[in-house]
N, C-alpha and C positions, 0 to 999 in steps of 0.2 A: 647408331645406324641400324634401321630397323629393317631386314630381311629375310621371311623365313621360307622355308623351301618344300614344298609338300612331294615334290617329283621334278626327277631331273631328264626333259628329252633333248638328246643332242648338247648344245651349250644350254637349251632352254632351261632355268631355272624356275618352275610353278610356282607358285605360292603368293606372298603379300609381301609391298613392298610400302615402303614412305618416305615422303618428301617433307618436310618441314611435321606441319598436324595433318595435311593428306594421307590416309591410308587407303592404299587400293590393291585389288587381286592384277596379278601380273603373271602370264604380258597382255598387256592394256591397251586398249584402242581409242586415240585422241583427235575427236571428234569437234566440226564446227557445232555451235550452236546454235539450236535448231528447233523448232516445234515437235516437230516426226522424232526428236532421239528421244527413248525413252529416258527413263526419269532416272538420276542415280549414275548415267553417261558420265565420265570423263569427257571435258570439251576444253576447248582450246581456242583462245581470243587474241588479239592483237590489242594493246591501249594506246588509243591516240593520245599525243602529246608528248612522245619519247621525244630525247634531246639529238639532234643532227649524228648521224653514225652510229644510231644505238638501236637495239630494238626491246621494247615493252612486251611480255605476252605474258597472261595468265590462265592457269590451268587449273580445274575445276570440277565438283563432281554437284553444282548446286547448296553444298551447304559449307563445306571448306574450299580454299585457295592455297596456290601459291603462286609468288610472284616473281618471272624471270625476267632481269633486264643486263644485257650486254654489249659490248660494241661488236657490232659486223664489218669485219676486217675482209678486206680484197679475195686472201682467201678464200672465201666462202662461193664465190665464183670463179675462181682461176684453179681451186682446186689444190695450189700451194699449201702446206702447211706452217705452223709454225707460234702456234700460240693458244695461250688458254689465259681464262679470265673467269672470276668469279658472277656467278649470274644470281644470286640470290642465297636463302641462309641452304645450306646440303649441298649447291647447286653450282653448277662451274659447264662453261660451254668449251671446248678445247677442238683444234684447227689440228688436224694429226697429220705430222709427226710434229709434236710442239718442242722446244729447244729443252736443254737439260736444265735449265733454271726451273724453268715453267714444270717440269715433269715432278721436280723435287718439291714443288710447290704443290702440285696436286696429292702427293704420297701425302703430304704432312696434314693438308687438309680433308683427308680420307673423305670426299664428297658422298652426300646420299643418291645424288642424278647428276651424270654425263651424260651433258648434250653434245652430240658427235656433229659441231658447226659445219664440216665440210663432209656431211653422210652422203651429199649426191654425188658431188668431184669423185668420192672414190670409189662410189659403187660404179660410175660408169667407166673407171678400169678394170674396175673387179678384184684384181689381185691385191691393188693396195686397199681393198676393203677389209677382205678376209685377215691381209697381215695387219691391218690394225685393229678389229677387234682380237686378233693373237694378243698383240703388245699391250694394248688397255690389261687384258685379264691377269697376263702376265706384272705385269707392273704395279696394277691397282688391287688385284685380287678378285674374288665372285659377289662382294658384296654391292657396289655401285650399281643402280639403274642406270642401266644404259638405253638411251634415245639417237636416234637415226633420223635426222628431219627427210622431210620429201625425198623419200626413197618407198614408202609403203605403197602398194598396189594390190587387187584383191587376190591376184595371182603370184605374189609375189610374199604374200603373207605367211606362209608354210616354212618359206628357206627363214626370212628375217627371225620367226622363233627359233625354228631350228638353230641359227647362229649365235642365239644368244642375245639378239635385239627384243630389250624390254618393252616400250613403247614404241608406237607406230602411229602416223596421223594420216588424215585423208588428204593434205593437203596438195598431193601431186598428183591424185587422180580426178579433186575440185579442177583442177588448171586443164587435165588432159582434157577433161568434159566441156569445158569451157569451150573447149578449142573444136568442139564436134568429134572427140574420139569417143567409140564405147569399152566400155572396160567389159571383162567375162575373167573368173576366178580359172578357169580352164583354159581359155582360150588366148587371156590377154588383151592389151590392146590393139584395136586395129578402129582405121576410119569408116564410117558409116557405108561408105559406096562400094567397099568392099566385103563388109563384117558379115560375115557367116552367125557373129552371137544372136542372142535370144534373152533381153533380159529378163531376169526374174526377181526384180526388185524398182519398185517404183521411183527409189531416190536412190543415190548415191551413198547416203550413209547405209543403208539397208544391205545394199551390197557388201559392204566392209563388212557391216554386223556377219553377214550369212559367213562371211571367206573367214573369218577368225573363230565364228563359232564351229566350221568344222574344223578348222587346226587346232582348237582347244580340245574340241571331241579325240582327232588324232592322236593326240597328247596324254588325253587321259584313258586311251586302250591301248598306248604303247606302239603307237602307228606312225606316226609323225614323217620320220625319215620315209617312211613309203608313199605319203602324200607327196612330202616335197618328191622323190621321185615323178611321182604320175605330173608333178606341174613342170618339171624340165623343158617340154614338148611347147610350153607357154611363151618360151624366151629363151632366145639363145644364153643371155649371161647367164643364166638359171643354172644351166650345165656346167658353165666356165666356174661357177663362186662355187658350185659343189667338189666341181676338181679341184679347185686351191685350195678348199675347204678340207678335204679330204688327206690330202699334200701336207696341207702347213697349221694344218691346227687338229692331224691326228693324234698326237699323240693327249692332246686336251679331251678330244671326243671318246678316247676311249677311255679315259678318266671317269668320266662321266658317265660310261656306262656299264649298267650293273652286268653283276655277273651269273645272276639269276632271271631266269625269265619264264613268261608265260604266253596261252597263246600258241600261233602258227603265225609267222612274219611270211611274207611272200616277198623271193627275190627275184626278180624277172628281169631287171634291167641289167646292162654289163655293170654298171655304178652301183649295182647291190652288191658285188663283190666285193666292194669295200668298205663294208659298211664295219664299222669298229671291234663289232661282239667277234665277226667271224677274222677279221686282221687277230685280235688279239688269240681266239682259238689257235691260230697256224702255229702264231708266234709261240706259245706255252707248250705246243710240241714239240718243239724244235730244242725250246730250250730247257723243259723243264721234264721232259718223258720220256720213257727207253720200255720196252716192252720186258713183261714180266720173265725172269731169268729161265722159268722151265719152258717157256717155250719153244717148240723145234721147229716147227714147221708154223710158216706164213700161208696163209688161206685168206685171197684177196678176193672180193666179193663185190658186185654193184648193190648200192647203196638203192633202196625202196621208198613207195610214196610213204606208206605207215611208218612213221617215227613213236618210241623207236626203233629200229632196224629189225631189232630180234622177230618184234611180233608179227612181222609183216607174213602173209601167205610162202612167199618165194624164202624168204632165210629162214621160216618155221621149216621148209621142204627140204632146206638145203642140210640142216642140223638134225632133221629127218633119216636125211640121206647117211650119215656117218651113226646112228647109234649103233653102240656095240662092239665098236671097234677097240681093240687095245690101246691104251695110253692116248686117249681122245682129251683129255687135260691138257694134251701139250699142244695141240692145234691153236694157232691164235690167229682169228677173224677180226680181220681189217676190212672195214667198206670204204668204197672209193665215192666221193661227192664231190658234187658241185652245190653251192659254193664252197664248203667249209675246208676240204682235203681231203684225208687221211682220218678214218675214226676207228679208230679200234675197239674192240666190244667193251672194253671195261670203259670206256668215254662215250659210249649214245646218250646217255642222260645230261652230259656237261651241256648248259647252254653256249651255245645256240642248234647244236646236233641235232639237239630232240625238237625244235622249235622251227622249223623254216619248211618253203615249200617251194620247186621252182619248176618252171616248162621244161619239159623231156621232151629231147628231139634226138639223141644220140651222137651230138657234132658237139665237139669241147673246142673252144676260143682256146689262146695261146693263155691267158689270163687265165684260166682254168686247170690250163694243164698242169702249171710252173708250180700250185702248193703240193698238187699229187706228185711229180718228180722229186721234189726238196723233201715230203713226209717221207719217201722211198727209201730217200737218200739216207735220212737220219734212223729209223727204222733197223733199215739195214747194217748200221754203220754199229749201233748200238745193242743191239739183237743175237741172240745166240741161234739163230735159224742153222738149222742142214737142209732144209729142201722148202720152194717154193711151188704151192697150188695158184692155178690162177684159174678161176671159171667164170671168165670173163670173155664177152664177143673180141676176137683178136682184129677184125677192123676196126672197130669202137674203139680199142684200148691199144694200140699198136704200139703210140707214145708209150707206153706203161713197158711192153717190152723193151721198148730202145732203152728205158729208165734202168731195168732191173739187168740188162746186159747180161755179162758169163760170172756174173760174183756167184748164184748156186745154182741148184741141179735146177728146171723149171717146168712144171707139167702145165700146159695148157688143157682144159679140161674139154672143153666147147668149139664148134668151127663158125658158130651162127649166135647169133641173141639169145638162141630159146634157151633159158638159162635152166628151165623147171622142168622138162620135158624127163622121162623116164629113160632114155637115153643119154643125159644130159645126168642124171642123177647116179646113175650110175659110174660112168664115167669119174664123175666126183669123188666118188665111193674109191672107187678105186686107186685113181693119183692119191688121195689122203692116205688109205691104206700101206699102200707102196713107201710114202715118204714117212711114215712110223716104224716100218721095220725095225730100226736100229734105236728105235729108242723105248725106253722102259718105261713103265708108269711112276710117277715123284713117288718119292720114299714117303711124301708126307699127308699122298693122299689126294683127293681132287680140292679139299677145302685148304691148302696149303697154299693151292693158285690161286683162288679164291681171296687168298690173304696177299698174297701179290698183287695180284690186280686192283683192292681195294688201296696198296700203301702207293700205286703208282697212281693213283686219283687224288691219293692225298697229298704226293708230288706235284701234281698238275694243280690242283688248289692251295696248298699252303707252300711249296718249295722244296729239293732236296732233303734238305738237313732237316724242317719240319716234320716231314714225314716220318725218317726214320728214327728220331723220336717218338712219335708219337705210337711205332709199332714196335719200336727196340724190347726185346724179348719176346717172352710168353704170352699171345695174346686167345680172347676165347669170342667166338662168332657165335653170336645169335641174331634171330630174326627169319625172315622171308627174303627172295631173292626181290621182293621190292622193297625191305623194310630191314637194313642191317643194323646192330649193334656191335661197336667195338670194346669187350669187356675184360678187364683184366686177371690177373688169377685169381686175385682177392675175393675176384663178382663185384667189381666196381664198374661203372660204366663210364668210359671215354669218349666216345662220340657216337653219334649216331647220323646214318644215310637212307633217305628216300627217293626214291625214283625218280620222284616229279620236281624234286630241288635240284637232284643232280649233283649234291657238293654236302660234304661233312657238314654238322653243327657240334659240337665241342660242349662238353660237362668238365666242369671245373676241374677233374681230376688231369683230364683230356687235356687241359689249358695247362695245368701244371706240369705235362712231361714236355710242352715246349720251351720250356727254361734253359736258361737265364736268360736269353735275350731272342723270344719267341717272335717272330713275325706278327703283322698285320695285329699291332699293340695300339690300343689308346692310353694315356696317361690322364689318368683321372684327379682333378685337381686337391691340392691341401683343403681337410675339414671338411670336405662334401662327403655326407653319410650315401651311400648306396641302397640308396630303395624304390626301387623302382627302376626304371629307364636312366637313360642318360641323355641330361641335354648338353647342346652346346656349350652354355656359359661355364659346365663343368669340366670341358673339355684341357687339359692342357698342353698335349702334345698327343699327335696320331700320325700312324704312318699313311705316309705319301700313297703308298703303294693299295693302301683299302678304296675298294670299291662297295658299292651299294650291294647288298648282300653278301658282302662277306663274312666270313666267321671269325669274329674279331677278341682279341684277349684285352679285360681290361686291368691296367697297373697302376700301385702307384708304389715311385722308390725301388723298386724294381720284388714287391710282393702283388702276387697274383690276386686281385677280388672280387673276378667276376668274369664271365663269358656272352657274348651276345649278336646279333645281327646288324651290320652295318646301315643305318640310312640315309648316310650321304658318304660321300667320298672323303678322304682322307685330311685332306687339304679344304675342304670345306668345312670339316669339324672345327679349324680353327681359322677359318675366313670367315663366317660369319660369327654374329653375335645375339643370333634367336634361333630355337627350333630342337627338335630332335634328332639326336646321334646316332643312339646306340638303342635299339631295345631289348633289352638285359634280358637273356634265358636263364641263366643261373649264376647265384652269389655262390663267395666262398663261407664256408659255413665252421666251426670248430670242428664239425665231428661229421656233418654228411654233406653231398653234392643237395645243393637246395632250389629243387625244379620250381621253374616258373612260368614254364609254360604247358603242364601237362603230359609231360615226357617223366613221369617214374620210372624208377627201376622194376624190372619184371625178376620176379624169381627163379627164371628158367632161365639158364645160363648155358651158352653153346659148349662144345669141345673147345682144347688145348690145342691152335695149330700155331 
């Protein structure tokens, strides 16, 4: 089963996939044939002379085939499900929800291409769409092409990759054109005597070409989800499949999505709110963070366009505003966002913090308010605070009071927006001042918090009990506040943090105080020497839980041999059977951590905190 995955958006799995001896880049656009499609086109034919109830079709890219033939059962029109049948050699057409014979029957035949026979019945409920590509994935796994007949449209081409539909044909927008509708990747279909379009493609295939070359463009800047966004306005289901979508096959989407990123995403719609990176953001606060122990005092701040947050003009003004003051270590700066929540300064670099942009209008939806109430909630719940700042516009933020209620003392700073104004800065100055009184500077210094807030980052990315291995004892900081080293007393190096990543990367030594049974593990198969990368086939077990750049440990038998970067999720390390895994930063060596990507040790080694 040949499938390798170069980048994963949404369910979209990029890369090359094959059918029999067809190999082709997916997802794939299957095309009548034609004069006008260029050369090298995937196309798609009917053969006369299939036997009564069956259908003949073969697919093509001009110099290889393959050939699918199966019965078309009632189903296929009524929309019933209930069957599957083999269509050729990899190839099987199944009627969803097929019976449990038939399903056992497909497991065992691990098909190279699902054809989804009844793709239109369900797409025009919608919901049992979306829950049957859940069930395919779930049951069959990421490796199968999956095909969706007469469901693709040029406007409709954004969601189908997004879902995870490999294949897509023109042959429902052949029929609409037929019929005198015009099709528009933007606008959708509509009939001529009404169409506001404007085509820009002489033929019908040309239009498909243009709608998937920019979903593959989307695709590959990392945009995808925001396209299909901008195409909702095309068609009403558009909206409905992203809500079930969103619903019933979250927790698959945010598998799938890394936990690294680049770029600036723009959220503008209410539906960017849920878009997986920033759901999983909430989630990992709630359950995975508690602010660092010296802090006393909460200083709640509006969140800035400059991501991130520090650099921005107004929070440079606002950390302006407090130098000098006694035991300014203990202050802990939370900005409030939309969409993500609750960010607190040692977390602007976590993607997605550092990565989004949205329209400011100062009116928060109810969907907005509920992560900043619940971050409040936990915050506070977990937190050694004695006094709360808040210099935030109190009509703006009103919810934010009703949230934080009579649990501490609470200075409002501000009566108006102007957050930066010299009276406004003052003010500042002063509630911070006030609520330090009572407390003293750490015994251990300001790089002591420093070491706090970096071991709750590494709470927030590797877990608990990770972390506090990884910091248990004596540890020594070096580097730059955009460039930290985690080094131990030896002058070994454990990990190291950049700004722009946002999240640990781990040296072997780093990997070895997560023992014995470290998180986000791959198991590296018997007899495979370690040099270089890790593919797939080397693969024999990896946690669930790894995401596309993670910092992943790899074992085998449970000894450490190596540290590296996740390139597919956890469960697709051993769902498919091509590709790359892991790419290895450093083996385990006899005697020293052995870089490999250009990350030496520096001789300058920080203090003891």
């Amino acid at each position: 089963m040949a499938r390798t995955v170069d980048r994963i958006e949404g369910l979209g799995l990029i890369g090359r996939g094959a059918v029999g001896n067809l190999s082709f880049a997916v997802p794939a656009l299957l095309e009548r044939p034609s004069d006008r499609a260029p050369p090298g086109r995937l196309c798609i034919s009917a053969v006369a002379g299939t036997l009564p109830g069956h259908r003949h079709l073969m697919i093509g890219d001009g110099t290889r085939s393959v050939d699918l033939t199966f019965p078309v059962p009632a189903p296929e029109i009524t929309g019933a499900g209930g069957s599957a049948s083999e269509a050729g050699f990899g190839s099987w057409v199944v009627h969803w929800p097929p019976p449990a014979d038939a399903l056992q029957r497909l497991r065992a035949a691990r098909p190279e291409l699902l054809v989804l026979g009844n793709a239109r019945a369900l797409w025009s409920d919608g919901e049992s769409f979306i829950q049957a590509i859940g069930a395919i994935r779930k049951e069959l796994g990421p490796a199968p092409l999956l095909w969706a007949p007469r469901v693709a449209l040029p406007h409709r081409i954004p969601m189908l990759q997004y879902l995870g539909i490999d294949l897509m044909d023109t042959t429902e927008g052949e029929i609409l054109s037929s019929a005198g509708m015009e099709l528009d990747e933007s606008l959708g279909a509509s009939a001529p005597e009404t169409s506001l379009t404007i085509s820009v493609a002489s033929d019908l295939g040309a239009i498909y070409r243009d709608a998937f070359a920019r979903a593959n463009h989307a695709s590959r800047v990392g945009r995808l989800r925001e396209l299909v966004e901008a195409r909702l306005a095309a068609e009403p289901i558009l909206a409905e499949m992203l809500r079930y979508a969103d619903r019933d096959l979250g927790d698959l989407l945010e598998e799938y999505t890394p936990v690294v990123g680049h770029g600036t995403g723009r959220y503008v719609l209410a539906e960017s709110l849920r878009r997986p990176q920033m759901r999983r953001f909430r989630v990992r606060l709630l359950e995975r963070y508690r602010p660092p122990a010296s802090k006393a005092v909460l200083l709640l701040v509006p969140c800035s366009r400059t991501k991130p947050y520090r650099n921005s003009r107004s929070h440079r003004r606002f950390w302006g505003a407090l130098e000098g003051l006694r035991s300014l270590e203990r202050v802990h700066i939370v900005s409030l966002s939309s969409p993500v929540g609750l960010v607190p300064r040692e977390l602007e670099d976590v993607y997605p913090a550092r990565q989004y942009d949205i329209p400011v209008t100062g009116e928060w939806s109810e969907a907005e308010r509920q992560p900043i109430r619940e971050g409040l909630h936990h915050i506070l719940g977990q937190g050694r605070y004695r006094a709360i700042v808040a210099h935030l516009d109190p009509a703006e933020y009103g919810f934010v009071r009703e949230a934080i209620g009579d649990r501490l003392p609470t200075a409002w700073t501000i009566g108006d927006d102007r957050t930066t104004t010299t009276e406004a800065l003052a003010s500042l100055r002063d509630a911070v001042a006030s609520a330090l009184v009572e407390s003293r500077p750490t015994s251990g210094g300001p790089l002591s918090v420093v070491r706090e807030e970096l071991a709750e980052l590494a709470a927030f990315q590797f877990g608990r009990t990770a972390a506090d291995r990884l910091f248990a004892g004596k540890i020594r900081l070096a580097g730059r506040p955009w460039f930290q080293r985690l080094v131990d007393p030896a002058h070994v190096d454990l990990a190291t943090w950049r700004e722009e990543r946002g999240l640990f990367h781990l040296t072997v030594a780093g990997g070895q105080r997560l023992l014995p049974d470290p998180p986000l593990a791959v198991e590296v198969s018997e007899g495979l020497t370690l040099a270089g990368d890790l593919f797939v086939p080397g693969v024999r077990r990896a946690d669930p839980a790894i995401r596309v750049g993670d910092a992943v440990v790899l074992m085998r038998d449970g000894r450490l041999l190596g540290v590296g970067e996740a390139l597919l999720p956890g469960r697709l390390m051993t769902g498919l059977t091509k590709g790359s895994a892991v790419r290895v930063r450093h083996r385990e060596h006899s005697s020293t951590d052995t870089p490999m990507m250009g990350e030496r040790s520096s001789p300058q080694h920080g203090p003891v905190v």
